[in-house]
N, C-alpha and C positions, 0 to 999 in steps of 0.2 A: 830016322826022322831028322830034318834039316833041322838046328836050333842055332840060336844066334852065337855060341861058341867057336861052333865050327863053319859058321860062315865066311870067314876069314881065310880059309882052305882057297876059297874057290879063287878061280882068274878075272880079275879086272870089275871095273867100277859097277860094269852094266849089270854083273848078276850081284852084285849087293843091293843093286836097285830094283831087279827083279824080283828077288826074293826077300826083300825087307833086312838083309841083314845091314845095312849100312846106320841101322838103330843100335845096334853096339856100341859102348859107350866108347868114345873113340880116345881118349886121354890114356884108354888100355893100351892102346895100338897106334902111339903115336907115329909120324910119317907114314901113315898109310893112306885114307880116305877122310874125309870130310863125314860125320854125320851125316848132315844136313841138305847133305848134294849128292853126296858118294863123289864127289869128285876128290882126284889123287893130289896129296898133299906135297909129294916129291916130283922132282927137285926144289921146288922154290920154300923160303926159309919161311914158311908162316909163322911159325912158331921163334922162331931166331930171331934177336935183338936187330932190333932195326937200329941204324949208321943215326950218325950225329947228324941232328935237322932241326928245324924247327920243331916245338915241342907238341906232339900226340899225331904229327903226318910222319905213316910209317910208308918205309921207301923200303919194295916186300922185293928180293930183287933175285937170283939163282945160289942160294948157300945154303949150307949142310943142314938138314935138322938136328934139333938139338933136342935135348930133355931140361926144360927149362927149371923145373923144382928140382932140388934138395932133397926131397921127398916127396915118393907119388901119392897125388892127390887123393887115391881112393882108399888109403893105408893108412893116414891119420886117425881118422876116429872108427871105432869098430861096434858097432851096437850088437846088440841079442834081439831079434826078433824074435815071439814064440816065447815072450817068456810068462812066467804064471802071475805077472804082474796086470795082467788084462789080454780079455780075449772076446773079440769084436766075433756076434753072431747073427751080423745081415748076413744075406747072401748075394755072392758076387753074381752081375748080369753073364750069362752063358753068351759068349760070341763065338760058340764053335761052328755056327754056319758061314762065317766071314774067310774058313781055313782057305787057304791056296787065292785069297783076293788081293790083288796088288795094294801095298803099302808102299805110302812113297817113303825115300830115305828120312828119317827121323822121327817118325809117326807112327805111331801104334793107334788100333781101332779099339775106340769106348763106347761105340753107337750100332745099336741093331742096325742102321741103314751103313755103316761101312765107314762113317766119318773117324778119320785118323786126328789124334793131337800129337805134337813133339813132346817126346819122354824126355826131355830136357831142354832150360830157358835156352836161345840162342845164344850161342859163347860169344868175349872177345876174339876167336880163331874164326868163327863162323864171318863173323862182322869182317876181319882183316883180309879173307879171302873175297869176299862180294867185293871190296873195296879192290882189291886188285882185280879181279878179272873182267869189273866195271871200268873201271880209270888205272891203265899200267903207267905205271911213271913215263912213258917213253912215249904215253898218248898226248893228241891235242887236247885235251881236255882237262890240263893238270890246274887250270883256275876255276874250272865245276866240283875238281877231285874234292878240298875241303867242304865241300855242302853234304856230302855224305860221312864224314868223319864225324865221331862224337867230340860234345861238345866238352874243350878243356875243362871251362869251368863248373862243370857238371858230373865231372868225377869224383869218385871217394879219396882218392890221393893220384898224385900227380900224374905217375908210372903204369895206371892202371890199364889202361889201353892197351900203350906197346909193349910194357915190359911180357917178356914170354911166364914168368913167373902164373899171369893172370891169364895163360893161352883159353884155358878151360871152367873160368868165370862168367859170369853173365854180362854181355855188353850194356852197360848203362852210359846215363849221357844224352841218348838220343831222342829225335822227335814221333810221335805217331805217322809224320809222313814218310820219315825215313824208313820205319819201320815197314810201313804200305809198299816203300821203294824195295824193298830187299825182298818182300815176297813176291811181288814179280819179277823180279830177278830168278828169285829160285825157282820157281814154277817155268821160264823160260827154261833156265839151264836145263830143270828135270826131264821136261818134256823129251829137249832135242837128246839126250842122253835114251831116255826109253827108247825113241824111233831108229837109233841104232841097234835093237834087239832084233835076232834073227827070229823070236817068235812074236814081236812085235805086232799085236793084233786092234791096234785102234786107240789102245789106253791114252788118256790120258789125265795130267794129276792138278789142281790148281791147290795153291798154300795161299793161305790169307790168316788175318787176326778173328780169333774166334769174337762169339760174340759172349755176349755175357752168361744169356742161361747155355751156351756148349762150355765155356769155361765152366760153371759149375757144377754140369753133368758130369764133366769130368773128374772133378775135383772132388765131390760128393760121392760117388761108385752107388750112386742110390741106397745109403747107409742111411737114409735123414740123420743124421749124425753133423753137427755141427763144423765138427773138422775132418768128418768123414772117417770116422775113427776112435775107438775108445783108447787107444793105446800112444796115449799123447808121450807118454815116458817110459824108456828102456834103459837099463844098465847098460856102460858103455864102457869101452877102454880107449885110453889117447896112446898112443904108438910113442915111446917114451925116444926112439930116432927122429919124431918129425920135430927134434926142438928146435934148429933152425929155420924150418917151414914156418912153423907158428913165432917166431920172433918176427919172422917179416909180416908173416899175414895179420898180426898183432899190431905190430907198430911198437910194443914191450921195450923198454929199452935194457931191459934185463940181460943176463949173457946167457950164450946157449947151454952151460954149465950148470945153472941158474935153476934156468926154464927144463932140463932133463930133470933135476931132481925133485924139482914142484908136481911136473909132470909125475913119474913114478909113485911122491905120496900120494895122491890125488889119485890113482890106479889102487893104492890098498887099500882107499877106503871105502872100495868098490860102486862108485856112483852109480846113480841113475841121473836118469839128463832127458828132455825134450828134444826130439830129435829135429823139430822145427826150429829154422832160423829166424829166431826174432831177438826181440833184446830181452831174453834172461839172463837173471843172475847166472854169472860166469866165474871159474876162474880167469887171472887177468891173460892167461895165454892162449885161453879161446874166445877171448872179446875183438871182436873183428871190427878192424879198421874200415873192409870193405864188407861187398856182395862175398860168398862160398863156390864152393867149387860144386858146378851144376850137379853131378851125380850123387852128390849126397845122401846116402840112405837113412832108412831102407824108403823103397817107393811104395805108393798108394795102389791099392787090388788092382789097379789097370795098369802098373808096371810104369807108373811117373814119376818122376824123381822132382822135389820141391814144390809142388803146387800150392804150398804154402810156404808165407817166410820166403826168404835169400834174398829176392826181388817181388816188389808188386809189378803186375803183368797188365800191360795195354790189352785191351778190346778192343773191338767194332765203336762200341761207345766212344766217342770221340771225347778225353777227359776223364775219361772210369777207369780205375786199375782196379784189380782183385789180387786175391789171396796174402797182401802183405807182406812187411818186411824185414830184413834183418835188424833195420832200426825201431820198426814197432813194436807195441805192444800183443800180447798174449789174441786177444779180443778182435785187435785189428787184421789178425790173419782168418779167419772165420768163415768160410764159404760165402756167406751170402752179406758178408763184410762189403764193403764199400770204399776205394780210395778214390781221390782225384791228384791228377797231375795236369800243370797249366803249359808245361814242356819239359824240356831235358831234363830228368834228374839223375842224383846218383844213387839212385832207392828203386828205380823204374826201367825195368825192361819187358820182356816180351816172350813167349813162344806162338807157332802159329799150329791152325789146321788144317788139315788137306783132306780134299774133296778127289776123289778118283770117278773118275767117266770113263766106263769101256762102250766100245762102240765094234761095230764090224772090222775085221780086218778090209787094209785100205790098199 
């Protein structure tokens, strides 16, 4: 049985996109595919420190991929799901009739009718690739280029954009239109990408921002559960190597000497910890300067990663964000919670949904 492991095996973008497997969290399998496209990350340096320019326009140009962290993102923190600290007894929605139905790249289905959400907020990498294969530095179009770039002063720290450090972040910064702008895009790119399949029978996929009650369908896995979950806190261990990682993600100005051995006691006194990113009481080397790293576990019964916490997410609702953020409160992350954003912030990002239409072979 094909699983999203070994979909990695196979040749080229079109069958990640056929088969869904391009929903693998992709920070595993750096220089390989795009999430969110399936489209190939190599040659060009998505991930690679962009050249001395003006500050947050990155110039994405043909160089090596690199491994931007110190430490990989998904090895810091390590929780215990399953443990006898709570144990949630709805029952998950059965979408085993949906098996073998196209999934466009980053979507997973939460809806008896097939509707896909992204198992993770759209990255900085995601954002940096739309910007280039929208506006290539070498286009006429490099005075339009800035209107889709996030906005400087709407970051959590300066670097956050282009530094590769934050490849696998969520883009914040930007507007609801821009947002609107990237999902046509990606629904372009996806489309033309499927109709190069040799079984190529009509599909096609549109990504837009969900709206409010699919965001919380999703979000909820019909638990009526407020957070969709009784198991708000699991034991956890910090990976006492990411103490570099976590001095930058910190902003600490502690040394990594320091921050290893705070790290380590803080592992014997075997915490438990909320696995949502909001603002709890922290030690000071997991108090985040920004947004987390999208994949953050563990994900919710429909296999989503942060629906709550990291970033509050745009909707259809023009001004509504959901699920809350790393700088809110416990309360404010809440399924049927409520945020407003007036434009760019550094709290507010996005995932979208995709809508699959199969039609006759054409």
């Amino acid at each position: 049985m094909l699983n999203r492991r070994n979909c990695w095996m196979l040749a080229g973008p079109l069958a990640l996109l056929l088969t869904g497997c391009a929903t693998v969290p992709s920070s595993l399998r750096t220089g390989y595919y795009n999430a969110a496209t399936g489209l190939p990350l190599g040659p060009a340096g998505y991930v690679a420190e962009p050249p001395a320019g003006p500050p947050n326009v990155v110039n994405i140009e043909s160089q090596p991929m690199v491994n931007p962290a110190p430490f990989p993102d998904n090895e810091v923190l390590r929780y215990r799901p399953g443990s006898k600290l709570c144990r949630d007894t709805f029952q998950v929605p059965n979408l085993g009739h949906l098996h073998g139905m196209l999934e466009g790249p980053g979507a997973v289905h939460f809806s008896h009718s097939g509707l896909g959400i992204d198992e993770a907020e759209i990255t900085n990498l995601d954002w940096r690739l739309f910007v280039a294969e929208v506006f290539p530095d070498n286009s006429s179009s490099n005075d339009i280029r800035p209107s889709v770039l996030p906005d400087p002063a709407a970051l959590p720290v300066p670097d956050y954009y282009g530094s590769p450090f934050y490849a696998y972040y969520p883009v914040v910064g930007i507007s609801y239109e821009q947002a609107v702008l990237f999902c046509q895009w990606r629904t372009e790119v996806v489309n033309e990408r499927l109709k190069q399949g040799s079984n190529f029978a009509g599909e096609r996929v549109e990504y837009r921002l969900p709206t409010e009650a699919e965001w919380e369908d999703a979000a909820e896995v019909r638990s009526g559960l407020p957070y969709g979950t009784t198991c708000l806190e699991l034991p956890v261990r910090v990976a006492p190597g990411a103490a570099a990682y976590l001095q930058k993600r910190s902003g600490t100005p502690r040394s990594v000497a320091q921050i290893k051995a705070d790290i380590e006691a803080y592992n014997r006194r075997q915490p438990v910890r909320s696995w949502l990113n909001y603002a709890q009481a922290e030690p000071y080397f997991l108090r985040l300067a920004t947004p987390g790293y999208v994949y953050q576990g563990p994900p919710n019964d429909f296999g989503l990663y942060q629906m709550l916490g990291n970033v509050a997410e745009m909707v259809q609702e023009r001004g509504l964000t959901k699920g809350g953020s790393y700088r809110d409160d416990l309360a404010a992350c809440r399924i049927k919670a409520r945020g407003h954003a007036e434009g760019p912030a550094p709290t507010v990002g996005f995932r979208a949904v995709c809508v699959v239409q199969q039609s006759a072979k054409r």
